[in-house]
N, C-alpha and C positions, 0 to 999 in steps of 0.2 A: 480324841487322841492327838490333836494337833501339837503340836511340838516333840511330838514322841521320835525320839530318832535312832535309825533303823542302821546299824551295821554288818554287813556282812562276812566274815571269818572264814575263807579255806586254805587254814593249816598257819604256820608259822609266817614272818615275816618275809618277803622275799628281799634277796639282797638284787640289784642293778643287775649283776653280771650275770647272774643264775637264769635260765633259761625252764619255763616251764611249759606243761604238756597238759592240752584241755581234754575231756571226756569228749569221745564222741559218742554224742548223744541229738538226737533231734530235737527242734523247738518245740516246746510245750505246748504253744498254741498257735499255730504257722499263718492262719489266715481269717478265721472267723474268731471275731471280738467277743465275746461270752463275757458275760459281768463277772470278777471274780471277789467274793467278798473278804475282807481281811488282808486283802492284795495292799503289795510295800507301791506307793508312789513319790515320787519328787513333787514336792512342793506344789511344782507348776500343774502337775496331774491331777490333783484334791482339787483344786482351784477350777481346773477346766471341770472336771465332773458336779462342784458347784455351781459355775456358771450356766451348765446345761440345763439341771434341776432346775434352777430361777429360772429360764428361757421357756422350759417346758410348762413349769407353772401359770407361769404368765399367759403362755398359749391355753392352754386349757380352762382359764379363768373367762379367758376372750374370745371362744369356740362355744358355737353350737355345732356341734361337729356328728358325723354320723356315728351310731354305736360302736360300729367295729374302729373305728378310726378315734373315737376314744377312746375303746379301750383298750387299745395298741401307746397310747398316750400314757393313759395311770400304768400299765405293766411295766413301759418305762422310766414312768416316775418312781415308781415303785424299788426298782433296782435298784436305781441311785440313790436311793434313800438307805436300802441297806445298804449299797455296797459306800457308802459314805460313814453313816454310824459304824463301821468297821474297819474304813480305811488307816494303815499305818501308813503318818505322813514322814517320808526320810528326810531328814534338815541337811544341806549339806555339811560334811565330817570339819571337824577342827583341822585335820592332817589333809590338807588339800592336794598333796604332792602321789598320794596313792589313789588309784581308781576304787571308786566306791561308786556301789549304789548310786545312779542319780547322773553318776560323769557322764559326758562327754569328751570321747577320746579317741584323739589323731592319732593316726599309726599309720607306720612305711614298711610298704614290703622290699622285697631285696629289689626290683625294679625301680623302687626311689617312687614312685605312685604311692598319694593319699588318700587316707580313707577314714571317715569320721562317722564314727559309731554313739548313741548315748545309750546308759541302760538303762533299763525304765521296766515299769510292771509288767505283766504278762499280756494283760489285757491292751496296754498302749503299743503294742511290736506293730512299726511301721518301715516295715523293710524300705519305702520309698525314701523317706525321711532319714534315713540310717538308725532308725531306735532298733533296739535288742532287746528282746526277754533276755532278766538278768541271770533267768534259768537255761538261754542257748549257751550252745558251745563257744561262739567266739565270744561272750563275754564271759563265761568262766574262762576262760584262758587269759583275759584281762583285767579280770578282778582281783585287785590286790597288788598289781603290777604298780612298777615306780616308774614316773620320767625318766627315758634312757633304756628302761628294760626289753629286753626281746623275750617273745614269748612263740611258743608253735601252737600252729591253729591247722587242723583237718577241716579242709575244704572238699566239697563234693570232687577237685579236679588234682585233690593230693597236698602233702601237707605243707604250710610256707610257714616264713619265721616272720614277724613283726615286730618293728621297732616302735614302742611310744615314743611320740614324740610332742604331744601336747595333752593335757588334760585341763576338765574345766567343767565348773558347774555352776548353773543360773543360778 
């Protein structure tokens, strides 16, 4: 499915000035990585989940390794093999100016503090990194958002408004 590309739709176009309101909803998957197959990734995510497969490969080609410890190996070779033959790869959009799938994006709260979010598959949320499942709530509240737009986001501490201010995608 490589070049297949993956856009995501909620609701009509937003104009700059128009101020939207995210579901609050918890993260789909908050901290353990479970393989998800059929899962949307950016480019760079396919890549690393193939790069791993050949690393694993390779290891397990060059092991005499104890039973359980191979076969802790194939179950995750195994994975990635499905969750590969299923992955939808998202290409970055023509319309680079709207958050899609895949962005990476700057946003100022009313303090003038930045905060750089990318959204990414479910299975890639590395809250350290700033990645989001493109299913939390602060990336639906920036999904579809334009350069310049303010958006409200429910934070566990109440709810703030955010300016984009940069978008970008590898």
């Amino acid at each position: 499915r490589d070049g297949a590309q993956v856009r995501i739709h909620h609701g009509a176009g937003a104009r700059p000035e128009r101020v939207r309101h995210a579901e609050d909803q918890a993260e789909c998957a908050p901290f353990a990585r479970q393989p998800v197959v059929g899962e949307r990734k950016p480019v760079d995510g396919a890549q690393r989940l193939q790069k791993e497969l050949e690393r694993l490969t390779q290891e397990r080609s060059r092991r005499t390794a104890a039973p359980e410890e191979l076969r802790a190996l194939n179950l995750r070779i195994g994975q990635l093999q499905q969750m590969l033959e299923s992955v939808v790869v998202a290409q970055p959009p023509a319309e680079r100016d709207r958050v899609q799938f895949g962005a990476t994006v700057t946003v100022r709260d009313r303090s003038g503090q930045e905060t750089r979010y990318r959204i990414v598959g479910v299975d890639e949320t590395d809250i350290d990194r700033g990645w989001v499942s493109w299913l939390s709530p602060v990336a639906k509240a920036l999904l579809n958002a334009r350069l310049g737009e303010r958006v409200r986001f429910k934070f566990p501490s109440g709810e703030e408004e955010l300016e984009v201010v940069g978008i970008a995608y590898e």
